[in-house]
C-alpha positions, 0 to 999 in steps of 0.5 A: 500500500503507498504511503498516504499524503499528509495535507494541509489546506486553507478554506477561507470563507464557507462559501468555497464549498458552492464556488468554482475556482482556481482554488476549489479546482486544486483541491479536485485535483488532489483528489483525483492524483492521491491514491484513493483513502481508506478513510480520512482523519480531518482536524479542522479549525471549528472542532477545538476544546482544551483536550484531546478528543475524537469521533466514533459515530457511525454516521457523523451529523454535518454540521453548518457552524456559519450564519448569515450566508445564502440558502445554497450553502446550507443546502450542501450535503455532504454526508459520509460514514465514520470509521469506528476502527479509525477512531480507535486506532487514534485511541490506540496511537495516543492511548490514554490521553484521548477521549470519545466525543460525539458531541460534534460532527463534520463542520465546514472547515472540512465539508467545504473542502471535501465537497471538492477533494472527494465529491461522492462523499464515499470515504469514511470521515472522522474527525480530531478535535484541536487541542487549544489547551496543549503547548504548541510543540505536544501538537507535533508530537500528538502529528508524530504519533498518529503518522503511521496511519499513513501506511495504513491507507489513512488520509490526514487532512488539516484545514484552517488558514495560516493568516487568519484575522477576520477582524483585520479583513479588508473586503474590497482587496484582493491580495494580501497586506506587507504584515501576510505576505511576510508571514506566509512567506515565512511558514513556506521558508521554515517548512521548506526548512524543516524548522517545524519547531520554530513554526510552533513558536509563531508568535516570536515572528514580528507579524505573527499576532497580526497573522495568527490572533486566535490560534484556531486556524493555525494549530491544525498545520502543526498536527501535519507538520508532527506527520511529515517524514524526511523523504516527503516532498513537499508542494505549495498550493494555492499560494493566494491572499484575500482580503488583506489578512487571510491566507489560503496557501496549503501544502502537501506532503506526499512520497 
């Protein structure tokens, strides 16, 4: 079996999931060039509380964690099966400091993505919730022991954004500021480095409060990066910046 990819992508607004774009068309095609999943392990920036915790339901509710967008979005369905053997592999892989909850679902920071990646909806999904109460650099190590589940058919897929500052948006523009661009550019150097560590200590970048506000949308890349071999190579994707302060750039790490 191939080693599975390990990915992280940036999903912006929900509306990404009934838009048709440069952005929504990588994501298709990464979906078609990655050997098919067993099942997918989705960290997403909407699941967050102050443990570890993950999903065993058998059918995971889809869950529309957005207001005050158009009808058409909240009529997307996307509704895939979970994977119980899944989830206790990450049990087992993390053995005592996990815990069951299916309290939540597959929120937007995942269908929106998925709705594009894998349209059919036809791969078990299970999701991690994101540990806020962990040091940054236990978050690589939580991504370190769930790595062998890409031997094991399993995608890992984060998705947040690594600048991310709603309160900083500027509607109208269609790039990004001096104080993104810098940070964006910084990530890519240091993972292209391989300086994971010091992508866990953001906040010593000069622009890392202006970047990374709240640290919802940050953490899920430090669970990839906790999974990243020697041997991947890495691939920038949709390098792009929004609104003044929002990054959608991605990464994936495959063989």
């Amino acid at each position: 079996m191939s080693v599975m990819p390990v990915i992280f992508l940036g999903h912006g607004s929900p509306m990404v999931a009934i838009e048709q774009n440069d952005i929504t068309k990588t994501w298709e095609r990464i979906g078609r060039n990655i050997p098919k999943p067993k099942a997918i392990l989705a960290i997403s920036a909407h699941w967050f509380g102050n443990s570890n915790r993950v999903q065993s339901a058998e059918k995971p509710n889809q869950i529309f964690d957005m207001y005050g967008f158009p009808q058409a979005l909240y009529e997307v369905r996307y509704e895939p099966k979970g994977d119980k053997t899944l989830s206790e592999r990450v049990q087992t892989l993390l053995k005592d400091d996990i815990q069951i909850d299916d309290s939540w679902g597959i929120d937007h920071g995942t269908w929106s993505v998925l709705v594009h990646m894998f349209p059919n909806a036809d791969i078990p999904v299970v999701q991690l919730a994101i540990n806020m109460g962990a040091p940054r650099t236990t978050l690589l190590d939580i991504g370190r022991k769930l790595k062998p589940l890409r031997d094991e058919g399993c995608l890992v897929l984060g998705s947040g954004n690594i600048v991310h500052n709603l309160r900083r948006v500027e509607w109208n523009r269609t790039d990004g500021t001096e104080a993104a661009n810098r940070f964006d550019d910084w990530v890519e150097e240091r993972i292209r480095a391989r300086d994971f560590t010091a992508l866990a200590d953001y906040q010593s970048h000069p622009d890392g409060s202006y970047a990374v506000p709240t640290t919802d949308h940050y953490i899920p890349l430090l669970y990839v990066l906790g999974m990243v071999d020697s041997e991947d190579r890495i691939d920038v994707v949709n390098r792009v910046r929004q609104m003044g302060s929002l990054s959608m750039t991605g990464y994936v790490f495959s063989r």
